[in-house]
C-alpha positions as CSV (number, residue, x, y, z in Angstrom):
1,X,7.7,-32.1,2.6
2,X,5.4,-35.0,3.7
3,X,2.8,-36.4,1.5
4,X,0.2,-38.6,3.1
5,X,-2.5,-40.2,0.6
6,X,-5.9,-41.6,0.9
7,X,-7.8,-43.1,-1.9
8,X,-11.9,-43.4,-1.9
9,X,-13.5,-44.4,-4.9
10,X,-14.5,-40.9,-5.5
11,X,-11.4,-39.2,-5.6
12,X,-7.5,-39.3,-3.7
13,X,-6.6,-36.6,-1.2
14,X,-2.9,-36.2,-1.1
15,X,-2.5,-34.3,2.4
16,X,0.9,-32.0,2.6
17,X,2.8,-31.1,5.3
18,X,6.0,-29.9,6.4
19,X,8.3,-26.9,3.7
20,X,7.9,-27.8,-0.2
21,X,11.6,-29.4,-1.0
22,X,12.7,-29.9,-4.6
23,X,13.7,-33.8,-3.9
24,X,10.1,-34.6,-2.1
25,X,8.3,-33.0,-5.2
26,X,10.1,-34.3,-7.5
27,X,8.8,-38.0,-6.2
28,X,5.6,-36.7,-5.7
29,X,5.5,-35.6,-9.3
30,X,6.4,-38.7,-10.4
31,X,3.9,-40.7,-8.0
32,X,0.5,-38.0,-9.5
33,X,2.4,-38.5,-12.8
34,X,2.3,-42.6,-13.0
35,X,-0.4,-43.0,-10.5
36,X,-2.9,-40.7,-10.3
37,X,-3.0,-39.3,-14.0
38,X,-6.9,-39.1,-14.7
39,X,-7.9,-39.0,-11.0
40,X,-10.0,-36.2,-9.4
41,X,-7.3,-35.4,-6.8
42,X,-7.7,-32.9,-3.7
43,X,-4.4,-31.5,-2.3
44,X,-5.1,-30.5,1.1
45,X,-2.8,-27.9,2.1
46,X,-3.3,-27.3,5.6
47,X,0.0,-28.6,7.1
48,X,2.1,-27.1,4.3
49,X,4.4,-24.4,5.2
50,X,5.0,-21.5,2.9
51,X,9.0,-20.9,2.9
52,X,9.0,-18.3,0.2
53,X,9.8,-18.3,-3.5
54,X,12.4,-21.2,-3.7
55,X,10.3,-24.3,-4.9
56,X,6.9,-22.8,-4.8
57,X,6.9,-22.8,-8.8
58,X,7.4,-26.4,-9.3
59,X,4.8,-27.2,-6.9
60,X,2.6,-24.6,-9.1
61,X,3.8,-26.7,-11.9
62,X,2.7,-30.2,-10.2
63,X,-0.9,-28.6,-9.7
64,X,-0.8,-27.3,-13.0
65,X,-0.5,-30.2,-14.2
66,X,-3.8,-32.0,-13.0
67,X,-6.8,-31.6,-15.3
68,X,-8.7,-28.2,-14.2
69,X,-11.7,-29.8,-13.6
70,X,-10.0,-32.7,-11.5
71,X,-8.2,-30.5,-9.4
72,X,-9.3,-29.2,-5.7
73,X,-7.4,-27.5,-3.4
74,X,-8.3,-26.9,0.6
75,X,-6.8,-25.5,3.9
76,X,-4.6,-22.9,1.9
77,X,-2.5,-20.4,3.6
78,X,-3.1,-17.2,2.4
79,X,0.1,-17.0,0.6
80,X,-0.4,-19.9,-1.4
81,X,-3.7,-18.3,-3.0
82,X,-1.5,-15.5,-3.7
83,X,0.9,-17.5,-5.7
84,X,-2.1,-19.3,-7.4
85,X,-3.7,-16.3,-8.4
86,X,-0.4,-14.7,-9.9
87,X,0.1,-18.1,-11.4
88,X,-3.2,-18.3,-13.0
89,X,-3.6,-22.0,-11.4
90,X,-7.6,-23.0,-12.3
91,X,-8.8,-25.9,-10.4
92,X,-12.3,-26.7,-10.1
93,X,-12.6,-25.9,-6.7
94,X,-10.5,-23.7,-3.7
95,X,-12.2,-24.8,0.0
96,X,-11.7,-24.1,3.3
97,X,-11.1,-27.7,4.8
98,X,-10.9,-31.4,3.0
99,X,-14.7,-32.1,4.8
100,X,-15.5,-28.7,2.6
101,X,-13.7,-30.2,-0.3
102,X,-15.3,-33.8,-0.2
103,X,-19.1,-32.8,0.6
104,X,-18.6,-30.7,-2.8
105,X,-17.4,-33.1,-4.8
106,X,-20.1,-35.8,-3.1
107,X,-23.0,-33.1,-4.0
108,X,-21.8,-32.8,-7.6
109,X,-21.4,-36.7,-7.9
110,X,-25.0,-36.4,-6.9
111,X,-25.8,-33.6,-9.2
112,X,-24.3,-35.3,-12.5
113,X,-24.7,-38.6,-11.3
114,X,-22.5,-41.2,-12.6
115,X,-22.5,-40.6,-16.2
116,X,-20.0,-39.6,-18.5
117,X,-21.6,-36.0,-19.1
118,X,-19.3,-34.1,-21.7
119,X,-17.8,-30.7,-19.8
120,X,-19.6,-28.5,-22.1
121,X,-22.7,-29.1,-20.1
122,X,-21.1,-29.0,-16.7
123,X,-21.4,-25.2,-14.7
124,X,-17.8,-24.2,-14.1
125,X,-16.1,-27.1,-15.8
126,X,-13.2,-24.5,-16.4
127,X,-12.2,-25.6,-20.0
């Protein structure tokens, strides 16, 4: 597995690609751990290859692992959203492409602005 990241100041997309491998997540784990801990991150899926079973729960882990309301996923297979159902992942948002993924996130900066509003007021916040 591949990661590719790009930073804005909004948010950091972490593009995946290739099969999920436990000694690629492993330093992507550590890399979201040391990193990215507090970001609003996007995983963009839609180069990732489900391979079955063997990894696919640590990677649920990973994304389990990101606040709820931080985390967006795009470009899914179908067999991913499986998992994440069965898995009970929340994230804040499921789309179908990273331009999906980023216009929402740009229209709910716009929404709530730039303040610190507490989650209890925010639609959806998934707490």
């Amino acid at each position: 597995m591949k990661a590719k990241i790009l930073k804005n100041e909004h948010y950091i997309r972490v593009d995946l690609s290739g099969h999920i491998s436990y000694e690629s997540l492993d330093e992507l784990k550590d890399i979201c751990h040391s990193q990215f801990k507090g970001s609003r991150l996007v995983f963009n899926l839609e180069n990732l290859k489900f391979v079955g079973s063997s990894g696919i729960t640590d990677f649920v882990g990973l994304l389990k692992s990101v606040e709820p309301q931080k985390l967006h996923i795009c470009s899914a297979q179908p067999e991913f959203y499986r998992v994440f159902e069965s898995q009970s992942l929340q994230a804040n948002s499921f789309h179908n492409s990273s331009l999906e993924a980023h216009n929402h996130i740009e229209s709910m900066r716009h929404i709530y602005g730039q303040l610190d509003i507490p989650s209890d007021f925010i639609p959806n916040s998934n707490n």
